[in-house]
BAFI-3210 file (N, C-alpha, C; in Angstrom, 3 decimals, decimal comma, padded with zeros to 6 digits):
// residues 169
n [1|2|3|4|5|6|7|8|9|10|11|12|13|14|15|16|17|18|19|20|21|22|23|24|25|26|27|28|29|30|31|32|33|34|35|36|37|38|39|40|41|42|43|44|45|46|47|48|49|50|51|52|53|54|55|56|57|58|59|60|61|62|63|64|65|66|67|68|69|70|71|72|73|74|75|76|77|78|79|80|81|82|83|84|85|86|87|88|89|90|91|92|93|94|95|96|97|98|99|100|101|102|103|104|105|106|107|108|109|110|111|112|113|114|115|116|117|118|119|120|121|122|123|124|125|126|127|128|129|130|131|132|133|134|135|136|137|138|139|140|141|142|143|144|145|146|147|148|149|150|151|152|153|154|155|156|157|158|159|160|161|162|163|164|165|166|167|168|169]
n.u [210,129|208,634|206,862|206,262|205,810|203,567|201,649|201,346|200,340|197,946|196,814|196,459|195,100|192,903|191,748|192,757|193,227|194,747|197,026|200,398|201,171|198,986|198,810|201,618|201,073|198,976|200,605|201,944|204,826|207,776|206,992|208,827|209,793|207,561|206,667|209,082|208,987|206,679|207,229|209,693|207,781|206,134|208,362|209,464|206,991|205,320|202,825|200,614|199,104|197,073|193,782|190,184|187,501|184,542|181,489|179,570|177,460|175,854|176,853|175,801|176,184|174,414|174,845|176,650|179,244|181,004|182,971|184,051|186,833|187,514|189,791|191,597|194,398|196,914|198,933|197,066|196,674|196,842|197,526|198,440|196,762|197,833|198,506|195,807|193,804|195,312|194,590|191,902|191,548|192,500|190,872|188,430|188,688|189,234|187,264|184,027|181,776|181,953|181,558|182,687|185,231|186,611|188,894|191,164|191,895|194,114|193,775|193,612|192,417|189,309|188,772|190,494|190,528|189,417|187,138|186,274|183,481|181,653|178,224|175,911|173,424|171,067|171,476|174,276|175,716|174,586|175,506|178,494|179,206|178,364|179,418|181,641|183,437|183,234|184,288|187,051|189,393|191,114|189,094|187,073|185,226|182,585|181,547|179,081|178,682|176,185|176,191|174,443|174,475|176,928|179,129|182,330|180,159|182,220|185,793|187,520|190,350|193,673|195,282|198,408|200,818|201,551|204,242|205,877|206,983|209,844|211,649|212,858|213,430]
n.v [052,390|049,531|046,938|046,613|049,433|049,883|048,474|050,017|052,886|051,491|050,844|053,312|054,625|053,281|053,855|056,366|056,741|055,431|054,083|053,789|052,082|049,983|049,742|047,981|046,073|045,025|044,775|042,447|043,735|045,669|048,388|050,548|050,120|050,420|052,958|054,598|054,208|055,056|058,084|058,386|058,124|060,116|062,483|062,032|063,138|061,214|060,483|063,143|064,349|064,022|063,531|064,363|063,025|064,841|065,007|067,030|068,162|067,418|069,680|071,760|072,587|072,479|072,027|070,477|071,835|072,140|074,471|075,159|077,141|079,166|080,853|083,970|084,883|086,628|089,674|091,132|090,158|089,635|087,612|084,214|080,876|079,346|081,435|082,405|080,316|079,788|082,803|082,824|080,547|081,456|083,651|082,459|081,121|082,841|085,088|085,633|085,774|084,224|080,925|077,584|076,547|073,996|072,462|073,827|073,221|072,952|072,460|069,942|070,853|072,097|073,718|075,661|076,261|074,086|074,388|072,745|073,126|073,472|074,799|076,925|077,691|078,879|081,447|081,743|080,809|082,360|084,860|084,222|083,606|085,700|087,566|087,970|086,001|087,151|089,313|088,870|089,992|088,308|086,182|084,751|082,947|080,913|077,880|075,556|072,896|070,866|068,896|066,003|063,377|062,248|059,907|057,728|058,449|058,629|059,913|058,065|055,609|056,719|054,339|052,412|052,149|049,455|049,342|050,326|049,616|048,224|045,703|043,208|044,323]
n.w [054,885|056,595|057,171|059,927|060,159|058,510|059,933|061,972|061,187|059,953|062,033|063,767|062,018|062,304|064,921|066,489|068,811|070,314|073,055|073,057|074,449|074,414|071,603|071,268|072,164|070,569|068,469|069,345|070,126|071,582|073,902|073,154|070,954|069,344|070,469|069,153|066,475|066,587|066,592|064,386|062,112|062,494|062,298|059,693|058,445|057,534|059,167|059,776|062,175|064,623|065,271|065,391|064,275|062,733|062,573|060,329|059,647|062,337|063,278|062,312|059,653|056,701|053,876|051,337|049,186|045,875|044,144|041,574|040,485|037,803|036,581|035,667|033,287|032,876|032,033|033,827|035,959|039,227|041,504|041,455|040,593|042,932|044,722|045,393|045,961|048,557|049,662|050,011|051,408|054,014|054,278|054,935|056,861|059,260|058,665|059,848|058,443|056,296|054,876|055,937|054,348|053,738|052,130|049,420|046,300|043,437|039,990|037,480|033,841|032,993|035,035|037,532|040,655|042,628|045,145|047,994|049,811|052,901|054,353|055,881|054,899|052,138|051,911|052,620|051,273|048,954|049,098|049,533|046,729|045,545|046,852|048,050|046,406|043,683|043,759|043,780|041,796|040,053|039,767|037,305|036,150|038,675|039,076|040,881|042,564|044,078|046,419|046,822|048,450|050,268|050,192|051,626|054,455|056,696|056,256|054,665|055,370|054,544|052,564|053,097|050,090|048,638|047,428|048,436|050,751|051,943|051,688|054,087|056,196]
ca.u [208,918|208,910|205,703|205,977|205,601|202,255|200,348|201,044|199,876|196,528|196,174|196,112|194,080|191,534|191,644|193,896|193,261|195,319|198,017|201,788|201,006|197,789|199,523|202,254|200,284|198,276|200,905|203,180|205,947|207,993|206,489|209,902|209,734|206,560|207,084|210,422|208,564|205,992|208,259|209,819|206,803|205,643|209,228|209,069|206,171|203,638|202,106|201,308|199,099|195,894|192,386|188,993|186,505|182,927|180,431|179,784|176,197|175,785|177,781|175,011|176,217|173,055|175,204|177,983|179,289|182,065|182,783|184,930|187,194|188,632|191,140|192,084|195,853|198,044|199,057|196,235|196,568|198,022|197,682|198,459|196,276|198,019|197,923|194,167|193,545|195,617|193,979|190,654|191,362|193,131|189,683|187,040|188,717|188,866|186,049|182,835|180,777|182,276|181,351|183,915|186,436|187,677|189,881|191,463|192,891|194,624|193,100|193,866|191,060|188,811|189,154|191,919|190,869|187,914|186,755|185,404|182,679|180,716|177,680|174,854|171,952|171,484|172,025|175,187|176,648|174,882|176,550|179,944|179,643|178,304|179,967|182,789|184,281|183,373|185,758|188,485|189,503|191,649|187,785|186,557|184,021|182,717|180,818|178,870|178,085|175,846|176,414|173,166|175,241|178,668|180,160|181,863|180,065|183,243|186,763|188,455|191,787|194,432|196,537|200,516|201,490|202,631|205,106|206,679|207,603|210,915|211,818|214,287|213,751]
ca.v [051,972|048,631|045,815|047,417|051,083|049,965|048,243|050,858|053,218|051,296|051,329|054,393|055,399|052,831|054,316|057,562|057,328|054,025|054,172|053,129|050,398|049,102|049,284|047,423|044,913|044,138|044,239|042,345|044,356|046,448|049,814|051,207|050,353|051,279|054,639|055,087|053,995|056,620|058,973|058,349|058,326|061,761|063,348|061,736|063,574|060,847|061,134|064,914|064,518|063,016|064,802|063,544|063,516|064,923|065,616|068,475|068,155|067,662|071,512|072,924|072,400|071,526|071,148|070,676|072,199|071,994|075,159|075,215|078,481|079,443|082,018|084,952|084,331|087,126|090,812|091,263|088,619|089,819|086,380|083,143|079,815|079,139|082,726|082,856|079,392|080,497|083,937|082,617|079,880|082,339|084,746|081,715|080,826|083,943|085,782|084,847|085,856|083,443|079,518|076,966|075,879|072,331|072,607|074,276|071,934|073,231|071,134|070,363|070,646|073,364|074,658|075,998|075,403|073,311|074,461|072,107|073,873|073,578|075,613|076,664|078,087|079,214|082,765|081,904|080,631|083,039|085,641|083,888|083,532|087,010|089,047|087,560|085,603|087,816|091,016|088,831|090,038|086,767|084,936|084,868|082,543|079,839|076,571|075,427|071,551|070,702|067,432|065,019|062,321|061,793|058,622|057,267|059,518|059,261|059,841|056,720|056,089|056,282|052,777|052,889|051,389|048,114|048,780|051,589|048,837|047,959|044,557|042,821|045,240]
ca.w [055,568|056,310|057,788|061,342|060,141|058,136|060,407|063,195|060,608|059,721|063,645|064,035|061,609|062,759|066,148|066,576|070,639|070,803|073,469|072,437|075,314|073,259|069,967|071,618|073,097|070,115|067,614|070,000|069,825|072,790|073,642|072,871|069,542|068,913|070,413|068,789|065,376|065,576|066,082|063,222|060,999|062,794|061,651|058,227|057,592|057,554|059,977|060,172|063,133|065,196|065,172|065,788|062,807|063,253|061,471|060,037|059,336|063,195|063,486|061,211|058,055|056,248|052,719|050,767|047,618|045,129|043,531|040,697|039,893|036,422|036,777|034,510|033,502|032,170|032,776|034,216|036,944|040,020|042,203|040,872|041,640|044,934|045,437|045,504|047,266|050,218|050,362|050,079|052,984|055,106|054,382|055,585|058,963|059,999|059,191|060,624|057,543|055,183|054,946|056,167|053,319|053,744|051,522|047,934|045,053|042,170|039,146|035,520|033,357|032,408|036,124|038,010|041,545|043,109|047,073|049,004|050,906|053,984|054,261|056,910|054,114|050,562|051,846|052,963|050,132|047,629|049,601|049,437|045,397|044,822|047,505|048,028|045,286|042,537|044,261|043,502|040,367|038,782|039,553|035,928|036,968|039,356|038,758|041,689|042,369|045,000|046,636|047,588|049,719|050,620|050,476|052,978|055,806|057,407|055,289|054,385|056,027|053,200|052,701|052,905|049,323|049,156|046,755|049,608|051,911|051,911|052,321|054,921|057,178]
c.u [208,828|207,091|205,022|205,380|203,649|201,249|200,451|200,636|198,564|196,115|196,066|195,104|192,505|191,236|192,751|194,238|194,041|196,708|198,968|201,653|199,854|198,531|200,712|201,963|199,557|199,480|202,248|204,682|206,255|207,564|207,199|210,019|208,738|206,278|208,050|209,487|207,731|206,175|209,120|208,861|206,209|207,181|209,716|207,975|204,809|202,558|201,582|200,304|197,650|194,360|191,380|187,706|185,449|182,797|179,370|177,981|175,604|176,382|176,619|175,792|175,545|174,122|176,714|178,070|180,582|182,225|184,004|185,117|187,703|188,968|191,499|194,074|196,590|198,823|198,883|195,827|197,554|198,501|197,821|197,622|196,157|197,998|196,184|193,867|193,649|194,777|192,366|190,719|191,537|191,520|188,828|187,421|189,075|188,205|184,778|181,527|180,870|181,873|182,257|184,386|187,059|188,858|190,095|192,173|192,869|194,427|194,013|192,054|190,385|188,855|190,267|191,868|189,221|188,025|185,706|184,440|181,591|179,808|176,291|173,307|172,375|172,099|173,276|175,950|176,183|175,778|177,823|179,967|179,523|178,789|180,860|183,769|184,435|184,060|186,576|188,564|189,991|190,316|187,548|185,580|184,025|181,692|180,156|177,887|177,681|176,237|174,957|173,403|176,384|178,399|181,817|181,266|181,338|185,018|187,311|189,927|192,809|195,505|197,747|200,181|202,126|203,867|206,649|207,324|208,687|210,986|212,944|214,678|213,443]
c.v [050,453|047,908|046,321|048,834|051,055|049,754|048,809|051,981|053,228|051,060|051,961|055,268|054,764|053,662|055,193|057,779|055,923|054,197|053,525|051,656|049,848|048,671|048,082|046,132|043,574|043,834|043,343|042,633|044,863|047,803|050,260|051,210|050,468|052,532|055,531|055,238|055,237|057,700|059,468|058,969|060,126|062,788|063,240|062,391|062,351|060,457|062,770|065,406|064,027|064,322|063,673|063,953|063,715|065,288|066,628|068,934|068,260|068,981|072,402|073,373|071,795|071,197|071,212|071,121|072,367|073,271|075,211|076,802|078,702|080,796|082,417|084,545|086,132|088,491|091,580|090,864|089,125|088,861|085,111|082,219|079,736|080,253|082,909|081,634|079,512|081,798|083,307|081,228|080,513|083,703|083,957|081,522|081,853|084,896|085,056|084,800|085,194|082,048|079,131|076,323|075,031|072,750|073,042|073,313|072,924|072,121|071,450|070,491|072,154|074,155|074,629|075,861|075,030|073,688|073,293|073,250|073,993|075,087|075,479|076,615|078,252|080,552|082,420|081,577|081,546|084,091|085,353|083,880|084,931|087,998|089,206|087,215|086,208|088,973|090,343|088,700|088,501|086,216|085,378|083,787|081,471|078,762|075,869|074,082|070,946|069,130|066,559|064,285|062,538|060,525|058,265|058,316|059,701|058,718|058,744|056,888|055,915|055,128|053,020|051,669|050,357|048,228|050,458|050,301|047,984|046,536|044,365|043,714|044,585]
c.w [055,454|057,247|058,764|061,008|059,266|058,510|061,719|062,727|060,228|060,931|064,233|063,254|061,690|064,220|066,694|068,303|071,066|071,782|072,783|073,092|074,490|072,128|070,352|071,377|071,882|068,529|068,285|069,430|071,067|072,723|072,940|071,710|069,257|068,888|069,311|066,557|065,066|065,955|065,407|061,929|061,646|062,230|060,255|057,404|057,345|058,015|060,900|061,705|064,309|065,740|065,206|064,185|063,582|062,479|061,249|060,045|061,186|063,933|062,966|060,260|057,634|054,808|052,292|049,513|047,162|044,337|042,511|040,086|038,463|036,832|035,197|035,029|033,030|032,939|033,487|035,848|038,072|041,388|041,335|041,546|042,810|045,623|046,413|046,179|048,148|050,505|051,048|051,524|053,634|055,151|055,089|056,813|059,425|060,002|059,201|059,541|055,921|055,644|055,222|054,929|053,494|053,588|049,882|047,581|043,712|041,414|038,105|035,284|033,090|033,488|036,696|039,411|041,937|044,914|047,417|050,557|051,809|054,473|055,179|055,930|053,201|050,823|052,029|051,607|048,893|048,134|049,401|047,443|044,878|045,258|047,944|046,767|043,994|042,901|044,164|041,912|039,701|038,964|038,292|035,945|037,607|038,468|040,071|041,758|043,844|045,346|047,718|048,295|049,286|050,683|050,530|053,066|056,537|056,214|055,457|054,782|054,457|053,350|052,054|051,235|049,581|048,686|047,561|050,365|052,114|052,532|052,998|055,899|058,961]
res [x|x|x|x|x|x|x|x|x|x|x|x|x|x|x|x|x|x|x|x|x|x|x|x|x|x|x|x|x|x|x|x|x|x|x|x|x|x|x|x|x|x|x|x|x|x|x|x|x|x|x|x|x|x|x|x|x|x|x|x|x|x|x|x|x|x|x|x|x|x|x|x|x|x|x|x|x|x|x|x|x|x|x|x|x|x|x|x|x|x|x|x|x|x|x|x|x|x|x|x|x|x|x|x|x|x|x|x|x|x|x|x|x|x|x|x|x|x|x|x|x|x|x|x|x|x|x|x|x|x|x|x|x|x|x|x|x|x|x|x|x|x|x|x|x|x|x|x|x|x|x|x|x|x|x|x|x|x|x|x|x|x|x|x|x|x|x|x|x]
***
């Protein structure tokens, strides 16, 4: 990754609707290599792909919440962690009576995974802790952390490493 690949990177994540001719234009460069570039970075993997943020709160999601899982471990245990993250995403986007799930993270620490979770009411989410998450056996229990603001409102773009950028390129 070299100069070119970072700041067509932080220009896209300022503005994901930027033509190859814009990006071109403003990082004077030839389309061709700008194209060719982020085509590269899209089969490298880092760029995995271009989406529009909104906000969620404007969807009817009045809140957010953090729920922290601890997981039963042993003989007992017939999903592991990533077992139960994936089920449990693969359960919220497709049924209609579950909250939306951002996203699962496998932690250290006294919990094993943390949901990010978007939610319409309280019913909805006591329902999801008591009628959901407790039928999965490995749950051994949750932890549930409401969130009063976000900061940003909108996700921060993530910055390429400087110490990624190959010199003399």
């Amino acid at each position: 990754m070299d100069e070119l690949d970072v700041k067509i990177i932080k220009a896209l994540q300022e503005n994901a609707r930027l033509k190859a001719s814009e990006l071109a234009r403003i990082l004077k460069r030839p389309r061709s290599t700008i194209l060719q570039r982020m085509e590269k970075l899209k089969d490298e993997g880092v760029i995995l792909g271009y989406s529009a943020v909104v906000n969620p709160w404007k969807l009817g999601y009045n809140y957010l919440a953090y729920i922290m899982l601890r997981i039963r471990r042993g003989i007992y245990a017939r999903l592991d962690q990533v077992q139960i993250a994936k089920k449990i995403l693969e359960d919220t986007s497709t049924r209609k009576d579950l909250p939306y799930v951002e996203e699962a993270s496998i932690v250290t620490g006294t919990y094993d995974i943390m949901l990010k979770v978007w939610i319409h009411d309280w019913a909805e989410l006591s329902k999801f802790l008591l009628n959901y998450l407790s039928k999965i056996e490995e749950v051994a229990s949750t932890e549930t952390f409401m969130v009063l603001q976000k900061l940003p409102e909108k996700p921060k773009p993530i910055p390429p490493r400087g110490d990624i950028i190959e010199q003399g390129k």
